[in-house]
N, CA, C and O atoms as a Tripos MOL2 file, in Angstrom:
@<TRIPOS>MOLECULE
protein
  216   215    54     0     0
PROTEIN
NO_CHARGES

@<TRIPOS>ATOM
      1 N           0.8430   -1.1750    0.0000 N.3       1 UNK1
      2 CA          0.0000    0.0000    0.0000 C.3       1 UNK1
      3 C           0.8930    1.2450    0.0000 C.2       1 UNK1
      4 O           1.9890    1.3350    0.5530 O.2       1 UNK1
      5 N           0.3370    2.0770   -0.6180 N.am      2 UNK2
      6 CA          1.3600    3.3170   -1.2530 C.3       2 UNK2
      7 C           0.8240    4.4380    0.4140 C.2       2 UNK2
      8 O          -0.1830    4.2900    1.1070 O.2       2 UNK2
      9 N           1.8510    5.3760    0.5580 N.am      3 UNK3
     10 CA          1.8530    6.7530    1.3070 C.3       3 UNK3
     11 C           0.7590    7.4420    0.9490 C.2       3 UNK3
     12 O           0.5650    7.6720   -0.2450 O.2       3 UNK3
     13 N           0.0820    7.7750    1.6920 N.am      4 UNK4
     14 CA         -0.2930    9.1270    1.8590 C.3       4 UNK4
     15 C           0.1530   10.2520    1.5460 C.2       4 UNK4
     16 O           0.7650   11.0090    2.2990 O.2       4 UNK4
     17 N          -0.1580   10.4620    0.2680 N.am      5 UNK5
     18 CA          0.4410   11.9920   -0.2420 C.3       5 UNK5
     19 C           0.1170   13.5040    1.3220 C.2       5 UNK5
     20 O          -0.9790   13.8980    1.7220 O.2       5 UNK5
     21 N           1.0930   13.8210    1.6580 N.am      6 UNK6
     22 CA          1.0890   15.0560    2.4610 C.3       6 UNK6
     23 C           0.4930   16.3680    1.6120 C.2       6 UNK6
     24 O           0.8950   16.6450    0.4820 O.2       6 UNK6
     25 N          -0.5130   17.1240    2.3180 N.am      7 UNK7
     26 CA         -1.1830   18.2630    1.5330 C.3       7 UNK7
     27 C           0.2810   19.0570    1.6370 C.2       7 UNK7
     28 O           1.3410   18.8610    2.2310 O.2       7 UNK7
     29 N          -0.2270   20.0100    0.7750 N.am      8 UNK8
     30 CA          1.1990   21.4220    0.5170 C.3       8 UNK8
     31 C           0.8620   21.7740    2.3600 C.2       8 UNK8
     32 O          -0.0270   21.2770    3.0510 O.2       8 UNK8
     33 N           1.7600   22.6340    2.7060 N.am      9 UNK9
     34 CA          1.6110   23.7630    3.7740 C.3       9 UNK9
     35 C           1.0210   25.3130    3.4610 C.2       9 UNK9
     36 O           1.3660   26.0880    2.5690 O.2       9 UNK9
     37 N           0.1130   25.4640    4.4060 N.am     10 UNK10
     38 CA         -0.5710   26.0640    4.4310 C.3      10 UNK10
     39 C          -0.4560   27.2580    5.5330 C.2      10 UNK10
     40 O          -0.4450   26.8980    6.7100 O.2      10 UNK10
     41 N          -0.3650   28.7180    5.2340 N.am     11 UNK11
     42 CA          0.5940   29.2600    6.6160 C.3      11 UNK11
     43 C          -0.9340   29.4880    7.2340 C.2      11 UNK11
     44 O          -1.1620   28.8920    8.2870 O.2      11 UNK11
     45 N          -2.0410   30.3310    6.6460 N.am     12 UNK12
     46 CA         -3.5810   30.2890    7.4590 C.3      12 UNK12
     47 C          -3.9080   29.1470    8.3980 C.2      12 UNK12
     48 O          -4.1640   29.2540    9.5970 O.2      12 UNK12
     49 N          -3.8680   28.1710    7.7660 N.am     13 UNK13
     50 CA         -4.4760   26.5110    8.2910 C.3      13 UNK13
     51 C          -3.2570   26.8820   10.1480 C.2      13 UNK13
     52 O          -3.7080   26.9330   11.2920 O.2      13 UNK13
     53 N          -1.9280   27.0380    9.7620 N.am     14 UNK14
     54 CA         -1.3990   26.8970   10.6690 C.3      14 UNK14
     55 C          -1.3700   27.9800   11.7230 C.2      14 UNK14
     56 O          -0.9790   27.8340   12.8810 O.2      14 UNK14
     57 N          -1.7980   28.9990   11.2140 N.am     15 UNK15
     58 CA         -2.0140   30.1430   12.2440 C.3      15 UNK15
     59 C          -3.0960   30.4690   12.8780 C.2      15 UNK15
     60 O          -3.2990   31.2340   13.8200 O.2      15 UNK15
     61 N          -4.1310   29.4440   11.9190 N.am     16 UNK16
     62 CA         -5.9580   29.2190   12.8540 C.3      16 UNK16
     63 C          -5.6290   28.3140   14.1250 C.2      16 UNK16
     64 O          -6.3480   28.2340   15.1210 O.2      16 UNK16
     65 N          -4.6780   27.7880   13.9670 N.am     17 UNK17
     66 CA         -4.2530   26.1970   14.6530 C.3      17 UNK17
     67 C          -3.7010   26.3940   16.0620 C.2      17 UNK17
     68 O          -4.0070   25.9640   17.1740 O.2      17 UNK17
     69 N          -2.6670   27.3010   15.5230 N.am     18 UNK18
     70 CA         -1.9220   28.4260   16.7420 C.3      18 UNK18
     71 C          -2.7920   29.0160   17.8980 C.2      18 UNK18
     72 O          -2.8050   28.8530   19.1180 O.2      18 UNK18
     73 N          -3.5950   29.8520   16.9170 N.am     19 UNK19
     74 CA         -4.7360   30.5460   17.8330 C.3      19 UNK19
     75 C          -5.7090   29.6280   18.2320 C.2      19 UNK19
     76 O          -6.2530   30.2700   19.1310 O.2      19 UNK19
     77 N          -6.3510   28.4590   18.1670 N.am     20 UNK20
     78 CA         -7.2200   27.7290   18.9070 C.3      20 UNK20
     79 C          -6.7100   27.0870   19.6590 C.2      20 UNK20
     80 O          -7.4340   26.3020   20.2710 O.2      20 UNK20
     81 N          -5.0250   27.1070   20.0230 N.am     21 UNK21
     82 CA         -4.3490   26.2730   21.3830 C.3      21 UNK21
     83 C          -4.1720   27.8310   22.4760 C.2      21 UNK21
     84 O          -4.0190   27.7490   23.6950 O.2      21 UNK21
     85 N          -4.2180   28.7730   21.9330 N.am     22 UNK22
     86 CA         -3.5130   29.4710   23.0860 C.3      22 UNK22
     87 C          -4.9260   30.0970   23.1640 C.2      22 UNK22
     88 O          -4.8220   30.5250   24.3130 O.2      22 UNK22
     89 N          -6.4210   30.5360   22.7080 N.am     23 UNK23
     90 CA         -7.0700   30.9650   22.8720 C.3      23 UNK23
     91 C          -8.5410   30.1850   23.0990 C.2      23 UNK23
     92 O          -9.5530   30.3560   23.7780 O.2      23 UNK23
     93 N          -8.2260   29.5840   22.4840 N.am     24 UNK24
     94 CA         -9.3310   28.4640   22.2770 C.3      24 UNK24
     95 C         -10.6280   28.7770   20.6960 C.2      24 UNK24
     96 O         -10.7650   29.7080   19.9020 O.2      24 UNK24
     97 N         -11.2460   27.5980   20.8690 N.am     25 UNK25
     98 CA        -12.2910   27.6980   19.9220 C.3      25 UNK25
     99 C         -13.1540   28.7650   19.4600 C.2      25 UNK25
    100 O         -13.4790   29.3490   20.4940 O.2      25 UNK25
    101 N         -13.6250   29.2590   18.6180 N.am     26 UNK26
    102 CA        -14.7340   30.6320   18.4530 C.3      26 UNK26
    103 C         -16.1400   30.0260   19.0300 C.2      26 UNK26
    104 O         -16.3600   28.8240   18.8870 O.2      26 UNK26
    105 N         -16.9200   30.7230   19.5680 N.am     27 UNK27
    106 CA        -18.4090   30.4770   20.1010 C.3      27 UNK27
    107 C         -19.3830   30.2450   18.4540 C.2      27 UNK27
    108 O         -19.4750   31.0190   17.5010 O.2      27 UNK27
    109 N         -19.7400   29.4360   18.5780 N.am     28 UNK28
    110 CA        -20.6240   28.6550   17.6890 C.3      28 UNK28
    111 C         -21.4070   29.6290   17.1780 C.2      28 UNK28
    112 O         -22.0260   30.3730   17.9380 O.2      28 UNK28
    113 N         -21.4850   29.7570   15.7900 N.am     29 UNK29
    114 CA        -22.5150   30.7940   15.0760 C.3      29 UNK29
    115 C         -23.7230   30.9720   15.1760 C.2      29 UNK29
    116 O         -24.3920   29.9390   15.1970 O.2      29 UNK29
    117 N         -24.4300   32.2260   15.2700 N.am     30 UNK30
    118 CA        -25.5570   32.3020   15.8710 C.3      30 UNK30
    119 C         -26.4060   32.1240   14.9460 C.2      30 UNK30
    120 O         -25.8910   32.9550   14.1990 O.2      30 UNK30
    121 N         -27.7740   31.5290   14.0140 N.am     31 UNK31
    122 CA        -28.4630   31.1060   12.5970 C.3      31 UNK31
    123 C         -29.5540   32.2560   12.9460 C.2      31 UNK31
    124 O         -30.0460   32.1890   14.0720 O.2      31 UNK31
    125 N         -29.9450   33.2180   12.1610 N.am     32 UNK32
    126 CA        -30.7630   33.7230   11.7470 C.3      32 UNK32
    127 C         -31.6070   33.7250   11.0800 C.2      32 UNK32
    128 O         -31.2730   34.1280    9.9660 O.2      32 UNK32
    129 N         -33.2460   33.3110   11.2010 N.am     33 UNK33
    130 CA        -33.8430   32.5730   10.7260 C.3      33 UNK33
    131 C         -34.8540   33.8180    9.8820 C.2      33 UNK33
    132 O         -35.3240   34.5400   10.7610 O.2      33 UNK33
    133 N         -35.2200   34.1810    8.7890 N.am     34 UNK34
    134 CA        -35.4020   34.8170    7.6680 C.3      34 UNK34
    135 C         -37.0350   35.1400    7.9290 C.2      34 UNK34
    136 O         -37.8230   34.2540    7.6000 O.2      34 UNK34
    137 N         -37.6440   36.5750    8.5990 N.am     35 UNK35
    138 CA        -38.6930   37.0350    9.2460 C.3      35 UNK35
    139 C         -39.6570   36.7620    7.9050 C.2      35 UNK35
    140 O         -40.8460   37.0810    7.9060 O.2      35 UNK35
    141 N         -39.1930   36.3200    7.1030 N.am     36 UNK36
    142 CA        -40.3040   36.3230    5.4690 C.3      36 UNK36
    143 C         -40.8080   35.5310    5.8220 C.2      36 UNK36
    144 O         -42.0240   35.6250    5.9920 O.2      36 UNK36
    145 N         -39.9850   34.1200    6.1650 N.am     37 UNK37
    146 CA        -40.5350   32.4630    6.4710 C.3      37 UNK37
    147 C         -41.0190   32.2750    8.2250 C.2      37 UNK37
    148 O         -41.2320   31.2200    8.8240 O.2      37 UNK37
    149 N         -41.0660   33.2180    8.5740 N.am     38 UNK38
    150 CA        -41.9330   33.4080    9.9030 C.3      38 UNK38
    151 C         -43.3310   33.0450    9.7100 C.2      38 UNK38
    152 O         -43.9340   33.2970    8.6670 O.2      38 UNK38
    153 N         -44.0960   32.1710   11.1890 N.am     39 UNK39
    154 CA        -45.5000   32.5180   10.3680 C.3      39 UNK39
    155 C         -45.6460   33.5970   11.4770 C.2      39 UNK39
    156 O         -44.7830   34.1510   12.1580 O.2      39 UNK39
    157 N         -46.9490   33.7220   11.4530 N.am     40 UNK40
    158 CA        -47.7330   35.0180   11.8330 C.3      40 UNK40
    159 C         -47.5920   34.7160   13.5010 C.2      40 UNK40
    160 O         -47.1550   33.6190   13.8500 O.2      40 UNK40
    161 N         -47.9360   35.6160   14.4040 N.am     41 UNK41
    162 CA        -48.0190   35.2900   15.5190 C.3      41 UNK41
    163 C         -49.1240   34.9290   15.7900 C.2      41 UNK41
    164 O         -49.3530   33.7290   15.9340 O.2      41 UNK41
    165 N         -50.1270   35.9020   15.9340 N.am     42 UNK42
    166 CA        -51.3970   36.2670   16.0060 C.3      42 UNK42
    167 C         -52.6300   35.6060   14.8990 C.2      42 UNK42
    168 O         -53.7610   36.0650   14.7370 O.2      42 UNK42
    169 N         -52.0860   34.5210   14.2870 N.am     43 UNK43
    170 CA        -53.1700   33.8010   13.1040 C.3      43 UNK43
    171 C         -54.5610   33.7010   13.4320 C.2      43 UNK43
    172 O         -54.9920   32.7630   14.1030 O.2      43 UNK43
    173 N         -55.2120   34.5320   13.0340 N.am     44 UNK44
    174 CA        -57.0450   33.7090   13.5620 C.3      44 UNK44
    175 C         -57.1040   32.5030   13.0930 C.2      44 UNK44
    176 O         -56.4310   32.4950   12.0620 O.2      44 UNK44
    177 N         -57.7100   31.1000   13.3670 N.am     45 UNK45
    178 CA        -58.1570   30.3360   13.1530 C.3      45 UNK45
    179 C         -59.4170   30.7980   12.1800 C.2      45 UNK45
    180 O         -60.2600   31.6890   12.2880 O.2      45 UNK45
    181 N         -59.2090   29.9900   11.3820 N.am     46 UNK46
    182 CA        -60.7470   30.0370   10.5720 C.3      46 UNK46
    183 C         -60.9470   28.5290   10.8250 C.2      46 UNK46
    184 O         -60.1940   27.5560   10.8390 O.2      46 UNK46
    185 N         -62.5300   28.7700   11.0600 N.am     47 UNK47
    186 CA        -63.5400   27.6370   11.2110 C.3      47 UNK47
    187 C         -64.2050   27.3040    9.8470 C.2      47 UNK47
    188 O         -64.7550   28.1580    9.1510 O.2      47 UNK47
    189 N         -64.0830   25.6420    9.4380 N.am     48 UNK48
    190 CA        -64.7790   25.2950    8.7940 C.3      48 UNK48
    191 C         -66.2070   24.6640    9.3180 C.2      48 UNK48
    192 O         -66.5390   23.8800   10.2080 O.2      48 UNK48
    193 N         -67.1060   25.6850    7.9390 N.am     49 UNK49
    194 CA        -68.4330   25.3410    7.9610 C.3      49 UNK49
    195 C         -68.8940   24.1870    7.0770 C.2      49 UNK49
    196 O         -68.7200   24.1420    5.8590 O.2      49 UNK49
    197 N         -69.5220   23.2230    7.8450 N.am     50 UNK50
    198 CA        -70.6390   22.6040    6.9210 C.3      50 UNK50
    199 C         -71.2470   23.1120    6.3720 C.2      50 UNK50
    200 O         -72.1230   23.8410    6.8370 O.2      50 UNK50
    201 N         -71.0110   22.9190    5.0540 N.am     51 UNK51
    202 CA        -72.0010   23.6430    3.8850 C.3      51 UNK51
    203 C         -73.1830   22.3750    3.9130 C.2      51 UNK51
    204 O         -72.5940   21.3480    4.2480 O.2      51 UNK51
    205 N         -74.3520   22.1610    3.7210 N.am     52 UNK52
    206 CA        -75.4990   21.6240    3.1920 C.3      52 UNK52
    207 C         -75.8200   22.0730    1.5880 C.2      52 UNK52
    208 O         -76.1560   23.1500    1.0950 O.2      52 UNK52
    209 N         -75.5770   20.8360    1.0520 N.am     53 UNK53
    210 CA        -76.4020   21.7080   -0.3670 C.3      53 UNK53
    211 C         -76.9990   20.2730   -0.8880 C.2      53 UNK53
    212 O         -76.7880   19.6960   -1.9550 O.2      53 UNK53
    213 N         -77.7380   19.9270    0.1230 N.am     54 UNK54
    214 CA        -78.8330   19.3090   -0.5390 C.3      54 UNK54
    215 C         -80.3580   20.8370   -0.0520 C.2      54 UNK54
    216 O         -81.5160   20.7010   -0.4470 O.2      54 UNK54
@<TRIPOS>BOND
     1     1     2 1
     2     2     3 1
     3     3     4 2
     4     3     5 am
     5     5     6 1
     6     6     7 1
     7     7     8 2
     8     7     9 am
     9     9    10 1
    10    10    11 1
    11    11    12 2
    12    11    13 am
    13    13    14 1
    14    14    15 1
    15    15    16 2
    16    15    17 am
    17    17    18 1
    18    18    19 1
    19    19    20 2
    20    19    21 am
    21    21    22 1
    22    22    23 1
    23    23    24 2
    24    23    25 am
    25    25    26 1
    26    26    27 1
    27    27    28 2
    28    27    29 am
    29    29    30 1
    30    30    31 1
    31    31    32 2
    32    31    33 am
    33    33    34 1
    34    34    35 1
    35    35    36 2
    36    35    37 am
    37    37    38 1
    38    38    39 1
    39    39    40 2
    40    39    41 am
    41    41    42 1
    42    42    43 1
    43    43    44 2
    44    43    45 am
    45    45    46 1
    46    46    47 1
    47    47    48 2
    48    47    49 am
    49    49    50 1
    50    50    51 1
    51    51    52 2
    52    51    53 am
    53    53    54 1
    54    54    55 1
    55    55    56 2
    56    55    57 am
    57    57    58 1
    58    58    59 1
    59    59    60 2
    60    59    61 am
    61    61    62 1
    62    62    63 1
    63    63    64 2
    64    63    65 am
    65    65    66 1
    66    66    67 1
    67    67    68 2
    68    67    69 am
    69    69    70 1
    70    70    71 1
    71    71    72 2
    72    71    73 am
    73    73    74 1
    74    74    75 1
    75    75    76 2
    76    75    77 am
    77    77    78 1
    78    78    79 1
    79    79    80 2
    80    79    81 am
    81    81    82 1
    82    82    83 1
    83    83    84 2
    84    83    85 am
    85    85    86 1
    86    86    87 1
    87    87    88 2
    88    87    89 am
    89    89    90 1
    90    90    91 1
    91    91    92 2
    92    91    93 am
    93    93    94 1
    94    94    95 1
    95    95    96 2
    96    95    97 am
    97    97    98 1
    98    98    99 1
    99    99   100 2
   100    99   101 am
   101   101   102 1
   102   102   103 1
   103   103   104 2
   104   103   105 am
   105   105   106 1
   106   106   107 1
   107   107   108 2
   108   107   109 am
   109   109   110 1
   110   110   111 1
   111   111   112 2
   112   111   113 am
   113   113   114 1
   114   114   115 1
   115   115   116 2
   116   115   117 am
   117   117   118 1
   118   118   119 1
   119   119   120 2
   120   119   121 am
   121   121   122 1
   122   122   123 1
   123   123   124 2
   124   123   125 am
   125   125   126 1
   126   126   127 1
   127   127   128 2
   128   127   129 am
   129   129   130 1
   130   130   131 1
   131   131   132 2
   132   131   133 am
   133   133   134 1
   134   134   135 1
   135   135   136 2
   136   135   137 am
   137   137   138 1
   138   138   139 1
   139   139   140 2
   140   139   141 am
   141   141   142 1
   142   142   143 1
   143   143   144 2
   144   143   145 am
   145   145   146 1
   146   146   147 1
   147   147   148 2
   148   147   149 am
   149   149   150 1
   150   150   151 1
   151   151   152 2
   152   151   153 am
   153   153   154 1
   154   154   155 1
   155   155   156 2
   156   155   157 am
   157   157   158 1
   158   158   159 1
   159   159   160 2
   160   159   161 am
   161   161   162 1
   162   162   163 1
   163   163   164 2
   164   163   165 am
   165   165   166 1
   166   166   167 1
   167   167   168 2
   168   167   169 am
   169   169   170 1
   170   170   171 1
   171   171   172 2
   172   171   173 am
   173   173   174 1
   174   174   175 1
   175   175   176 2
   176   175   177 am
   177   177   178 1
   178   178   179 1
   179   179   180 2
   180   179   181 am
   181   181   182 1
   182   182   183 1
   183   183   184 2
   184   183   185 am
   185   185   186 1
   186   186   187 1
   187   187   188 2
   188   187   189 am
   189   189   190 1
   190   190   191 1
   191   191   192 2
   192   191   193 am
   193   193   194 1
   194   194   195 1
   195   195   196 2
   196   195   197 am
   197   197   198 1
   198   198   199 1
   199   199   200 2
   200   199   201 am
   201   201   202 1
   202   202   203 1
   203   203   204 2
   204   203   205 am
   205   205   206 1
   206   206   207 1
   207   207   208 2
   208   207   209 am
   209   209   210 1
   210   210   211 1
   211   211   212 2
   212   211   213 am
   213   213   214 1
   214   214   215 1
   215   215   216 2
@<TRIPOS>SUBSTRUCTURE
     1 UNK1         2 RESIDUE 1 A UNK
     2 UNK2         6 RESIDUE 1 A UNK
     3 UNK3        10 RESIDUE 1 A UNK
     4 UNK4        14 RESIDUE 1 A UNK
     5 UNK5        18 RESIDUE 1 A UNK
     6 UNK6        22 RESIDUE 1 A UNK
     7 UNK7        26 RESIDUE 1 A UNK
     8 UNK8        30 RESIDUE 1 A UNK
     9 UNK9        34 RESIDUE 1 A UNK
    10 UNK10       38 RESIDUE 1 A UNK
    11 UNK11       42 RESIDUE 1 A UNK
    12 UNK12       46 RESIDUE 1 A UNK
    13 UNK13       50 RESIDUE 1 A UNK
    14 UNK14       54 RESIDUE 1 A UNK
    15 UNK15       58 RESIDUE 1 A UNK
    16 UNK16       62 RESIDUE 1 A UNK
    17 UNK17       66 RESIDUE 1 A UNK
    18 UNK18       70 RESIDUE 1 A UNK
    19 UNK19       74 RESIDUE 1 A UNK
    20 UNK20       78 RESIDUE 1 A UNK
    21 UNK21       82 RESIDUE 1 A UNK
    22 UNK22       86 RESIDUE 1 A UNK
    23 UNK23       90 RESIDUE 1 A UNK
    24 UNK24       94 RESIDUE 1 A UNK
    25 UNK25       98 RESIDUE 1 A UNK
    26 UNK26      102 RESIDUE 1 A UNK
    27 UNK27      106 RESIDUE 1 A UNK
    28 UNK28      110 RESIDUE 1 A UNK
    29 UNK29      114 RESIDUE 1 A UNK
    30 UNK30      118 RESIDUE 1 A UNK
    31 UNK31      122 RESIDUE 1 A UNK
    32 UNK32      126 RESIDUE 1 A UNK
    33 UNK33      130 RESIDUE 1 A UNK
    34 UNK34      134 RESIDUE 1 A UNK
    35 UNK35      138 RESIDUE 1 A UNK
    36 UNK36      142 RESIDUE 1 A UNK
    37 UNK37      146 RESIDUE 1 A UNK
    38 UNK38      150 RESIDUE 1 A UNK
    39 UNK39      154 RESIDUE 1 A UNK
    40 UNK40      158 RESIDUE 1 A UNK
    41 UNK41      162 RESIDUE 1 A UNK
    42 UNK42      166 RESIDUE 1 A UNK
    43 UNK43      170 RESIDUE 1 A UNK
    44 UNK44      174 RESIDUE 1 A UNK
    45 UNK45      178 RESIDUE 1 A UNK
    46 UNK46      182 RESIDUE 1 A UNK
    47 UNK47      186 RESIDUE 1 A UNK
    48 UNK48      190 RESIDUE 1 A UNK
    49 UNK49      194 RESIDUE 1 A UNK
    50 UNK50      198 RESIDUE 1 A UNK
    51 UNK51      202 RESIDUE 1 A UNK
    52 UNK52      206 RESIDUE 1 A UNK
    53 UNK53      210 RESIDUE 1 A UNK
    54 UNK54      214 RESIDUE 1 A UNK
């Protein structure tokens, strides 16, 4: 079975790497959920009527 090709070096990759040992992790992103696809607060219920049409 052949090696594992090694990725190139990367100086970012290694300086994110740096900073999450001496500082730690970033706080998890906060999702903002899009007020269009909100429903309503306040929805009236509509009641269905029996229609009769005999």
């Amino acid at each position: 079975m052949r090696k594992k090709k090694s990725k190139p070096f990367k100086n970012t990759t290694e300086v994110r790497r740096q900073a999450r040992l001496l500082v730690g992790s970033p706080p998890a992103a906060v999702t903002h959920t899009d007020p269009r696809k909100k429903p309503l607060k306040h929805k009236k219920r509509v009641e269905l009527v029996d229609l009769d049409l005999s």
